[in-house]
C-alpha positions in Angstrom: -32.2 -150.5 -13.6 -32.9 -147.0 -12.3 -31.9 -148.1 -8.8 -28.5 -149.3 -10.1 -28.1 -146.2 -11.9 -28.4 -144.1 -9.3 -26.1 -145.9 -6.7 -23.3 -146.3 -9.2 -23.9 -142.3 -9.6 -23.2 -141.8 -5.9 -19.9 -143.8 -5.6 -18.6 -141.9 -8.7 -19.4 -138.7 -6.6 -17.7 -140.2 -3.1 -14.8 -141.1 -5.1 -14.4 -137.6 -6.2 -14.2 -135.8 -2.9 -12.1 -138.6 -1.8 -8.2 -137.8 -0.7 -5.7 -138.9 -3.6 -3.7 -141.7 -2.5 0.5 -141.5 -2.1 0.6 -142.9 -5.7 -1.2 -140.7 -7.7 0.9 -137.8 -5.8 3.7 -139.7 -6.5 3.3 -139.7 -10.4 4.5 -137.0 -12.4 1.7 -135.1 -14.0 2.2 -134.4 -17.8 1.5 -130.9 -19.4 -1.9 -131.5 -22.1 -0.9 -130.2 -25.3 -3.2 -128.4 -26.9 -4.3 -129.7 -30.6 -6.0 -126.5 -31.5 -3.9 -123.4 -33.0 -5.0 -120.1 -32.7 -3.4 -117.4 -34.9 -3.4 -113.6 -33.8 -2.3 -110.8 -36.6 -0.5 -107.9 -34.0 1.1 -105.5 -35.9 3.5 -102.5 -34.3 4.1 -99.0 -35.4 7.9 -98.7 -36.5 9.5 -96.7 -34.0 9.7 -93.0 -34.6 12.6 -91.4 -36.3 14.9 -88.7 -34.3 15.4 -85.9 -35.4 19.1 -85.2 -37.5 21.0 -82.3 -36.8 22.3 -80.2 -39.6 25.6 -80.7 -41.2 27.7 -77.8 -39.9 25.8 -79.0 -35.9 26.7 -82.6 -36.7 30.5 -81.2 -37.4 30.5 -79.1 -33.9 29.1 -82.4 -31.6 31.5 -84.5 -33.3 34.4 -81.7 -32.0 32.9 -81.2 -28.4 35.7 -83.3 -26.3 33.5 -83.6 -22.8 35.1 -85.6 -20.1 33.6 -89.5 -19.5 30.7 -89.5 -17.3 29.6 -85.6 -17.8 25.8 -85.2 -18.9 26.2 -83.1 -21.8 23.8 -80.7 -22.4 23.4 -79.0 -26.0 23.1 -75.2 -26.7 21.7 -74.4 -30.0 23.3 -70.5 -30.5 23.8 -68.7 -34.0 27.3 -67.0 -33.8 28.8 -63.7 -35.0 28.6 -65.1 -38.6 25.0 -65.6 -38.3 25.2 -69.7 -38.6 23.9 -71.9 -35.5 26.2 -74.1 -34.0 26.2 -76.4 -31.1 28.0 -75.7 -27.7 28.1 -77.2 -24.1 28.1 -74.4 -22.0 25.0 -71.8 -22.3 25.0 -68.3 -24.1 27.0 -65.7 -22.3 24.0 -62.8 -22.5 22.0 -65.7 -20.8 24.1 -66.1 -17.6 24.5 -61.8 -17.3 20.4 -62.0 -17.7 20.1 -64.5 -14.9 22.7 -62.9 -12.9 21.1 -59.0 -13.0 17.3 -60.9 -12.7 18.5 -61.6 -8.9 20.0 -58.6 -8.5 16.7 -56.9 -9.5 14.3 -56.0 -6.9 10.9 -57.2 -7.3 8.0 -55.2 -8.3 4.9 -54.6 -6.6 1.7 -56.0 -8.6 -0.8 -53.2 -9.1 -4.5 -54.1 -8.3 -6.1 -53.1 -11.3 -10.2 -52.4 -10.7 -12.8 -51.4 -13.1 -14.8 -48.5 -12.5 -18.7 -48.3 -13.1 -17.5 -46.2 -16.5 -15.8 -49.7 -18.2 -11.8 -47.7 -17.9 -9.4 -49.9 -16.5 -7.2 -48.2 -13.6 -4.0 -48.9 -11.9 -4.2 -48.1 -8.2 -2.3 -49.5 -5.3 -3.7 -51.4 -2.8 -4.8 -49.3 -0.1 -3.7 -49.5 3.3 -6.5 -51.3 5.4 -8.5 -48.5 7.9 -8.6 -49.4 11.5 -11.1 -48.6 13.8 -10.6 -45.6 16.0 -10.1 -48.2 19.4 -7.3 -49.5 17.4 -5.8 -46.4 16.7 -5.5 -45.3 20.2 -4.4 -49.2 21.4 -1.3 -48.5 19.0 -0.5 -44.7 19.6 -1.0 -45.7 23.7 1.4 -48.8 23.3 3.8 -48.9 20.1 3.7 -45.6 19.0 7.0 -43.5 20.2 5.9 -40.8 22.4 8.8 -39.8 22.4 8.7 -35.3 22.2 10.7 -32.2 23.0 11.3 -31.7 26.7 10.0 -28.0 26.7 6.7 -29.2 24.6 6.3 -31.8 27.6 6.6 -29.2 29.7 3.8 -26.8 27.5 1.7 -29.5 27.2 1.7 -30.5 31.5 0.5 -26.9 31.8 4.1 -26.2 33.5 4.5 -22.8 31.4 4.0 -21.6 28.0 6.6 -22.6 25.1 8.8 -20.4 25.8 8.5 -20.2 29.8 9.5 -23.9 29.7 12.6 -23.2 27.9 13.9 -20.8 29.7 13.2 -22.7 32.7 15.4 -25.3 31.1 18.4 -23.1 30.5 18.7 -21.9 34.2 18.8 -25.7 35.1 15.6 -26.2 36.7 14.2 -29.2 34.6 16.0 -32.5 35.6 15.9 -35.6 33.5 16.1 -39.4 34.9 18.5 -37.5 37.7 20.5 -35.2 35.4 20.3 -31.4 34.7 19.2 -30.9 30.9 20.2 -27.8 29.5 18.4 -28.6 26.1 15.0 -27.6 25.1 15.1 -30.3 22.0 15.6 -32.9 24.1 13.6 -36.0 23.1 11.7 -37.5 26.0 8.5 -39.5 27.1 6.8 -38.8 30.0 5.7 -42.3 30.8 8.9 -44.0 30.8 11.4 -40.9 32.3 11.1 -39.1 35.6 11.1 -35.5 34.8 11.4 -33.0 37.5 10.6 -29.0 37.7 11.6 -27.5 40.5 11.8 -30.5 42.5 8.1 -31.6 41.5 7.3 -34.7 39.3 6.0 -34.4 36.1 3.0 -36.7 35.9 3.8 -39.3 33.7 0.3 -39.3 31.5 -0.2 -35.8 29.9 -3.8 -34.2 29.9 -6.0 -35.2 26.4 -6.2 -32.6 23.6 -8.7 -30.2 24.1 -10.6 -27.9 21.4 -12.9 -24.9 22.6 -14.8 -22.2 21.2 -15.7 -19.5 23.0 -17.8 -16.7 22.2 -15.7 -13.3 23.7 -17.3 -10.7 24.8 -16.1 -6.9 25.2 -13.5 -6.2 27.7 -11.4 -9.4 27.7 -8.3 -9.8 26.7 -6.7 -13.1 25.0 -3.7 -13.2 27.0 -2.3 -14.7 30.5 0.3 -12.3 31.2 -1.3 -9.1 32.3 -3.2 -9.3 36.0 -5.0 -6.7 35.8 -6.9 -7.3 33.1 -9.6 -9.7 32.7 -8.6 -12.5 30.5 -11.3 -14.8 28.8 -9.4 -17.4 30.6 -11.4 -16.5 33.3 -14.7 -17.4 31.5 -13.6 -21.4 31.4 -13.9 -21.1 35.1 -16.6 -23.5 35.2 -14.7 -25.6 32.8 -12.1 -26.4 35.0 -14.1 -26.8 38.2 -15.3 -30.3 36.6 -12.3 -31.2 35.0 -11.3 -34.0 38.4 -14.5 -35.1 38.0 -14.1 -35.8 34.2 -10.6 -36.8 34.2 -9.6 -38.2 38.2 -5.8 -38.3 38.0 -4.8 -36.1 35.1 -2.9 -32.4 35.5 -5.4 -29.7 34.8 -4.2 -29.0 31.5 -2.7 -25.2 30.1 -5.2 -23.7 27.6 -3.9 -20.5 25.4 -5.9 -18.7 22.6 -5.2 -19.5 18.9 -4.6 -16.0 17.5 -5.7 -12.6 19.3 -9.2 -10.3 19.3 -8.4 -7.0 21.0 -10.4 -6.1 24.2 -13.2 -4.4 22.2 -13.7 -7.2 19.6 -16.1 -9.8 20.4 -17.1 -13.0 18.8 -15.3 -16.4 18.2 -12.2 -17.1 19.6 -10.7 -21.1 19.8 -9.1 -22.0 22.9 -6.9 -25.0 22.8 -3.8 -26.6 24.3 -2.6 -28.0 21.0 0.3 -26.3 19.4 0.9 -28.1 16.3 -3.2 -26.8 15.9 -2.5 -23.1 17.1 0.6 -23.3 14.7 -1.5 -24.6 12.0 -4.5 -22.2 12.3 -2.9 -19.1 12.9 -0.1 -19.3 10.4 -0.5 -17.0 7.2 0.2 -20.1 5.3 -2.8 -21.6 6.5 -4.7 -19.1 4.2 -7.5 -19.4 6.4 -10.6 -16.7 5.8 -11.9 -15.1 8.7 -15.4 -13.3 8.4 -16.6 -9.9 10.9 -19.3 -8.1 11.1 -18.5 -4.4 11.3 -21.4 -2.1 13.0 -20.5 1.3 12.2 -21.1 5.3 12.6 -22.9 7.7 10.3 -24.2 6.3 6.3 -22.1 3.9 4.6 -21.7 5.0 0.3 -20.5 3.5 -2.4 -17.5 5.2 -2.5 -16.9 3.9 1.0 -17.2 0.5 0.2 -14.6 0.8 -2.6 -12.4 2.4 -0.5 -12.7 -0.9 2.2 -12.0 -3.1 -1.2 -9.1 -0.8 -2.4 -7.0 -2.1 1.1 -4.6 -0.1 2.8 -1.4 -0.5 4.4 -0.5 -2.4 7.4 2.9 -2.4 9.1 4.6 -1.7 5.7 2.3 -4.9 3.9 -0.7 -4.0 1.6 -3.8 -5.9 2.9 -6.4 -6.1 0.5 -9.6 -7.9 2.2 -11.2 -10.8 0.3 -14.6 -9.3 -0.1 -17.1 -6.6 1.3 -20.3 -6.1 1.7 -22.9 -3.8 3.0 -25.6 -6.1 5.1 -29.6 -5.2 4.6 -30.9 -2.8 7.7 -32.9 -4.2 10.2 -35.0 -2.6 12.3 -33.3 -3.3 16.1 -30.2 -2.1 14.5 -30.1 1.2 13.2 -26.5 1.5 12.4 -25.3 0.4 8.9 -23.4 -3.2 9.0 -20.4 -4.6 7.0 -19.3 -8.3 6.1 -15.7 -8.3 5.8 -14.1 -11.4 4.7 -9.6 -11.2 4.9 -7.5 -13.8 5.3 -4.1 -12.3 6.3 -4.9 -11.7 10.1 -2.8 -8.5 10.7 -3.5 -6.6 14.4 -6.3 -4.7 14.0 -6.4 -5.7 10.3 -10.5 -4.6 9.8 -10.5 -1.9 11.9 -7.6 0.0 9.5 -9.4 -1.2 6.6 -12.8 0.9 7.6 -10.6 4.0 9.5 -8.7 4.1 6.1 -12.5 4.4 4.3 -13.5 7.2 6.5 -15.4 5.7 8.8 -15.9 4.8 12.4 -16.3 1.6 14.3 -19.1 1.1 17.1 -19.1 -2.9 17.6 -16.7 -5.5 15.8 -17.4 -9.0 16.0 -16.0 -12.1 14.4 -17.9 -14.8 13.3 -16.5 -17.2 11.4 -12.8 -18.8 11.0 -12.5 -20.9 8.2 -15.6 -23.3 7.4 -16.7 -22.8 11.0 -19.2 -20.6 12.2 -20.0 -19.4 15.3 -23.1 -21.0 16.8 -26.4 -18.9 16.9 -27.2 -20.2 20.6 -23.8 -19.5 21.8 -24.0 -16.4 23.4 -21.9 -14.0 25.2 -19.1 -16.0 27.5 -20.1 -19.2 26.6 -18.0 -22.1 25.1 -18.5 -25.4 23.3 -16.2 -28.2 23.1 -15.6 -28.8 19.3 -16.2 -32.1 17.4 -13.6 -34.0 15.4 -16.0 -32.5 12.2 -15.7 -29.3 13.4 -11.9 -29.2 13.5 -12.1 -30.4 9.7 -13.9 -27.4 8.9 -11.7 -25.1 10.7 -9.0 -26.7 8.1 -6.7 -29.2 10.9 -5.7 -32.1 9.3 -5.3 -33.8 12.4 
């Protein structure tokens, strides 16, 4: 029984994997109805109600006449009488707003930082700082060089200022092949061929230069008399080296900024800078200078407010800043005064103490501004200055 069991088992199973024959294809299938009904309770939420103009709105759509096809576009304004009404075209004050908002230029965001305090500042954005290579790759390349002919000139260590432009008017200087008669001609040495006297002007100008130089007695601060010694003769040395520190460059023309007569000593600047020399020397620079005045016989009260009172220079009252009677040392036996004036008048000190009633042995300067002369710097000798230096002397270079 269990043997016929399984066998009729096996043919039910081959007759299920068998192919269906062309009739059963043939026959059309019928859908099976399902006897069981199944009931689902879906509800929906009733749609949600617009929103109704007012009355007096309702009234002004009904009246708007828009052509077919235009997309109308409502404007809720309140009129003159202080009702709202609807409209097709947008508020006139709108359009002028829109139309001046373009016009407008835009305004620069402040960065606002808090400080270590907890108060809340405005402050621009600062430009970025570039390194000092930077600097002199953009003042060497993009920066116009472009100056005044008879500063060019200065500045190659042709003349002085004034030399230069006078060789300009008799129609020595040549520019790019033509005569220039004009001292305020702007022009760059690298890019045009200027000529003096038939000699080229080298086309890269000598560096700044900044020097202080001790003076000692017996020079004088200026180029134009030869038979005198001028303390350009002490830089000697100085320019003996200059090929060897600069190969190719025009040995440059260095002046004095300001004057110490032959029998002052002390600090003197040497420079070829004008805008420096301008800006040093000017009274409007308000600079202090400071000397030591070694003097003749005892030094009283009485003389020291008569140096304080001031005196009269060239038709100008010069009152010094302050004065002072230094402590006696024992190498110098003669009485010493600090005098501190900041106007810088020819022979400005020396007045001050003939005025007092009393005579001058030594005078020496030692101070202009914040700088000082240096204590191992003696007596002819010079020192390059520093860029910190220069700050102290008051150039805002």
């Amino acid at each position: 029984m269990a043997a016929s069991l399984s066998t009729l088992h096996l043919h039910h199973q081959l007759t299920f994997f068998r192919k269906p024959s062309l009739s059963l294809l043939n026959k059309s299938i019928r859908p099976t109805r399902i006897t069981a009904s199944l009931e689902f309770n879906i509800t929906f939420a009733p749609p949600k109600p617009k929103p109704k103009l007012p009355a007096n709105l309702q009234t002004d759509a009904a009246s708007l006449s828009l052509p077919p096809g235009q997309l109308f576009i409502p404007w809720i304004v309140r009129g003159e009488d202080g009702n709202l009404k609807l409209q097709s075209n947008p508020p006139a004050r709108l359009i002028h707003a829109i139309a001046d908002a373009k016009t407008q230029p835009k305004k620069k965001k402040d960065k606002v930082k808090k400080e270590s305090s907890g108060n809340v500042k405005a402050k621009l954005e600062a430009e970025p700082t570039r390194s000092k290579a930077a600097r002199r790759f953009y003042n060497e390349n993009f920066r116009d060089q472009a100056q005044r002919l008879s500063k060019v000139l200065a500045a190659a260590g042709v003349a002085s200022r004034r030399s230069s432009e006078a060789l300009i008017f008799e129609g020595k200087v040549t520019v790019n092949g033509s005569v220039c008669n004009t001292p305020q001609t702007r022009v760059d040495p690298g890019r045009d061929a200027i000529y003096v006297n038939g000699n080229r002007l080298p086309k890269k100008l000598p560096p700044k230069i900044y020097i202080a130089l001790n003076k000692p007695k017996g020079y004088i601060c200026s180029l134009g008399e030869k038979e005198s010694k001028s303390v350009m003769c002490l830089l000697d040395d100085y320019f003996q080296s200059w090929d060897k520190r600069n190969p190719g460059l025009p040995k440059p023309r260095l002046f004095t900024v300001g004057r110490l007569d032959v029998a002052t000593t002390g600090l003197i600047i040497v420079t070829n800078d004008g805008d420096f020399a301008q800006q040093i020397a000017h009274p409007s620079s308000n600079l202090s200078k400071e000397y030591i005045a070694t003097v003749d016989g005892v030094v009283s009260k009485r003389h020291l407010f008569a140096v304080s009172e001031g005196t009269v220079i060239e038709g100008v009252r010069c009152v010094p800043d302050s004065v002072e009677l230094l402590p006696q040392q024992p190498d110098r036996p003669r009485p010493r005064l600090r005098i501190v004036v900041h106007e810088g008048r020819n022979h400005e000190v020396r007045e001050l103490v003939k005025n007092a009633g009393l005579e001058i042995h030594s005078l020496k300067r030692v101070r202009i501004g914040g700088f000082r002369l240096p204590s191992d710097l003696g007596l002819g000798k010079h020192a390059e200055l520093k860029q910190t230096d220069l700050k102290t002397l008051g150039w805002k270079c």
